[in-house]
C-alpha positions as CSV (number, residue, x, y, z in Angstrom):
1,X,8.1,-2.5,38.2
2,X,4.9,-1.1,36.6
3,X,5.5,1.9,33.9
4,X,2.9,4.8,33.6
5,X,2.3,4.9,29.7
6,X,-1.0,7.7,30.8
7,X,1.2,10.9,29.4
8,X,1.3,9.0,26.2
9,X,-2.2,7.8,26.1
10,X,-3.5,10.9,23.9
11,X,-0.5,10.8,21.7
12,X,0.4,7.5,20.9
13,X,-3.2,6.1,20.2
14,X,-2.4,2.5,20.0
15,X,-0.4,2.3,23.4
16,X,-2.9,2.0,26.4
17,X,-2.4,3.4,30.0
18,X,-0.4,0.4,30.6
19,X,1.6,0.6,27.2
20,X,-0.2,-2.5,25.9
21,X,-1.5,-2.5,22.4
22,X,-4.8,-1.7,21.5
23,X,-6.9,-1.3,18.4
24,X,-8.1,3.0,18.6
25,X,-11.9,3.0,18.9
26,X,-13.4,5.3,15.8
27,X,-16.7,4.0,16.3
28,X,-17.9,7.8,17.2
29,X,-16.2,9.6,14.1
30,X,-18.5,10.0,11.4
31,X,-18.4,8.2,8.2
32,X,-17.0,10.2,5.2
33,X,-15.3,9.9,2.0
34,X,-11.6,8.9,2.1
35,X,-9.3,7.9,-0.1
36,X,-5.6,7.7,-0.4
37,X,-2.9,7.5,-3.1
38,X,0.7,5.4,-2.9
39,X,3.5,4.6,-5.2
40,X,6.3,2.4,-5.7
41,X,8.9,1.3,-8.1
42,X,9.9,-1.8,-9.2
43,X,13.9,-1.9,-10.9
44,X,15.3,-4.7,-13.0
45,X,17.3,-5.2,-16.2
46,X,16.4,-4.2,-19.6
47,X,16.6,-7.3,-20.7
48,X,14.3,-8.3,-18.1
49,X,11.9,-5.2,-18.8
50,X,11.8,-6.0,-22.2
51,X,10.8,-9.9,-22.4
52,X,8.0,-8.6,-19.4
53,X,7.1,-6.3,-22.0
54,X,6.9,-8.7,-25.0
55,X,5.0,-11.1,-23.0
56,X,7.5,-13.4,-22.8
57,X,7.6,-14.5,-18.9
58,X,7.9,-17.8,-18.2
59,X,5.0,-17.5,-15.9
60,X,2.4,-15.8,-18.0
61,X,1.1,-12.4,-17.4
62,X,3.2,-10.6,-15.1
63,X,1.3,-7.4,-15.2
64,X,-2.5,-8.9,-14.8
65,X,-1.0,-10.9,-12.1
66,X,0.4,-8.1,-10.4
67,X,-2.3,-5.6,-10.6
68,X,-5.1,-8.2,-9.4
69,X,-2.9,-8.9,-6.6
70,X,-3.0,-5.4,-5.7
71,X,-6.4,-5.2,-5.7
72,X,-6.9,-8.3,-3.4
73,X,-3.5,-7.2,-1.3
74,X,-6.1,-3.7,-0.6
75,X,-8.6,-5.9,0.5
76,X,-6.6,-7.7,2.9
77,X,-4.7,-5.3,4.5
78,X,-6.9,-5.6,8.0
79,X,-5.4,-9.3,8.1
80,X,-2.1,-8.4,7.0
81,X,-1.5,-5.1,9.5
82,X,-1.9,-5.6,13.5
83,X,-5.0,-2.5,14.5
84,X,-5.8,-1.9,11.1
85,X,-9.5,-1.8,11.2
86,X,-11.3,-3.7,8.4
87,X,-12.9,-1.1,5.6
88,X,-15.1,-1.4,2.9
89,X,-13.6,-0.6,-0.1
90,X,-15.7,1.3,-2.4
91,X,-12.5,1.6,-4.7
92,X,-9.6,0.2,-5.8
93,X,-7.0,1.1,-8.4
94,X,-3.6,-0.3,-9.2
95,X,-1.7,0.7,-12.1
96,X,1.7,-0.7,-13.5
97,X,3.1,1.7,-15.7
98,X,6.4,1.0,-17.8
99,X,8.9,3.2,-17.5
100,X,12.2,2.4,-19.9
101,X,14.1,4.8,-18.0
102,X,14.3,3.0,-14.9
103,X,14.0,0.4,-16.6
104,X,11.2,-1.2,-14.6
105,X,7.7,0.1,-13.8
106,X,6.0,2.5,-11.5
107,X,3.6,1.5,-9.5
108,X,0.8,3.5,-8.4
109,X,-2.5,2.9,-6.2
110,X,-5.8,4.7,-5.2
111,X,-8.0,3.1,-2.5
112,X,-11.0,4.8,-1.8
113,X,-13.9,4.7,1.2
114,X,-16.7,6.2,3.2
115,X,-15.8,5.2,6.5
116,X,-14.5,6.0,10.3
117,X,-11.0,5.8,9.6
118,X,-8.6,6.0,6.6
119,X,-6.9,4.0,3.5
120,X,-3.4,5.0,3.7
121,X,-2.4,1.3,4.5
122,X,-4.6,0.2,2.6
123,X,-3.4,1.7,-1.0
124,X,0.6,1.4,0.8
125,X,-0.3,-2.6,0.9
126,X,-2.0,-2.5,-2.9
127,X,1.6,-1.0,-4.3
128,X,3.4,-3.6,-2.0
129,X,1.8,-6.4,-2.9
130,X,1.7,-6.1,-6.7
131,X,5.4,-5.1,-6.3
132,X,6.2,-8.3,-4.6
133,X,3.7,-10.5,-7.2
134,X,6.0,-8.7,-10.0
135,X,8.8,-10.1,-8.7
136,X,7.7,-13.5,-7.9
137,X,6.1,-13.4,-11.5
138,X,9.7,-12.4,-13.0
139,X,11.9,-14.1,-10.8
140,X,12.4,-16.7,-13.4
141,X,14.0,-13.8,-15.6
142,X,16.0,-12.1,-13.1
143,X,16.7,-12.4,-9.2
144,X,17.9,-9.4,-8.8
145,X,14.7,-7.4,-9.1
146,X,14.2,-4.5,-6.6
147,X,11.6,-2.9,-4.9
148,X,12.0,0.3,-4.1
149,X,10.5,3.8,-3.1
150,X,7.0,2.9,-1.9
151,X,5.4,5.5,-0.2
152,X,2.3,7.9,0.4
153,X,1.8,10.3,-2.3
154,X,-1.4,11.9,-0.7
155,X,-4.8,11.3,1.5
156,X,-8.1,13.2,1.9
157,X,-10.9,13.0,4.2
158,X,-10.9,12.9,8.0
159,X,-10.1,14.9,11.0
160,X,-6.4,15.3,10.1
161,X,-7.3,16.8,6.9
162,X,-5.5,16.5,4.0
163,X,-2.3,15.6,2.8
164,X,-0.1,15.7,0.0
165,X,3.6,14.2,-0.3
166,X,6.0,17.3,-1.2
167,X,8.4,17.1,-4.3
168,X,11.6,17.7,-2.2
């Protein structure tokens, strides 16, 4: 038995006719400047928070280590998510910011481009990976570290115009 997938052809854009996968073609869109903001949180203990914050990880420096790792996680994210086309990254930042109240840190990410197609995976993988690298670089502390929250906060550029993540 053979399904139909046509009706969902213009829809769902990485289904074929057949329902097979495939990668969209953007190779007639125009080139223009995109970029893309995501964010993330990363919970543990105070204690745990605290010796991060003192330096005193028995791995070395957690932060550095995290944000480089978001920054190469960006770079990657064509090998790490099926379709995703391969970009060139004009820009990449990945901050770590403390936040006592959590206690943990926020993470946040802007990938930027001048390309065919967006960056939204690519700063959702940047806040990923250097949440993941946190806790691999504090698991030594704690194992009950948790990643939470990671999410879109806003893209520009491309047909679907813009978008910004609402506060509700």
């Amino acid at each position: 038995m053979t399904r139909d997938f046509s009706k969902f052809e213009q829809n769902l854009t990485h289904l074929d006719s057949e329902g097979g996968v495939q990668m969209v073609d953007v190779s007639a869109k125009v080139a223009t400047v995109r970029q893309a903001e995501a964010a993330g949180q990363v919970r543990m203990l105070v204690e745990t928070f605290e010796a991060i914050e003192a330096g005193n990880s028995p791995k070395g420096d957690v932060l550095g280590t995290a944000k480089l790792a978001g920054i190469m996680g960006a770079k990657q994210t064509a090998q790490l998510i099926p379709l995703c086309h391969p970009l060139p990254l004009q820009k990449i930042d990945v901050e770590l910011i403390p936040d006592p109240q959590l206690p943990g840190y926020q993470i946040r990410a802007m990938v930027k481009t001048k390309a065919e197609t967006g960056v939204e995976m690519e700063a959702l993988t940047a806040v990923s990976v250097a949440a993941l690298t946190l806790y691999d670089m504090a698991k030594g502390l704690e194992k009950s570290i948790s990643i939470e929250l990671i999410r879109l906060l806003s893209k520009s550029g491309g047909k679907s115009g813009d978008y910004v993540l609402s506060e509700e």
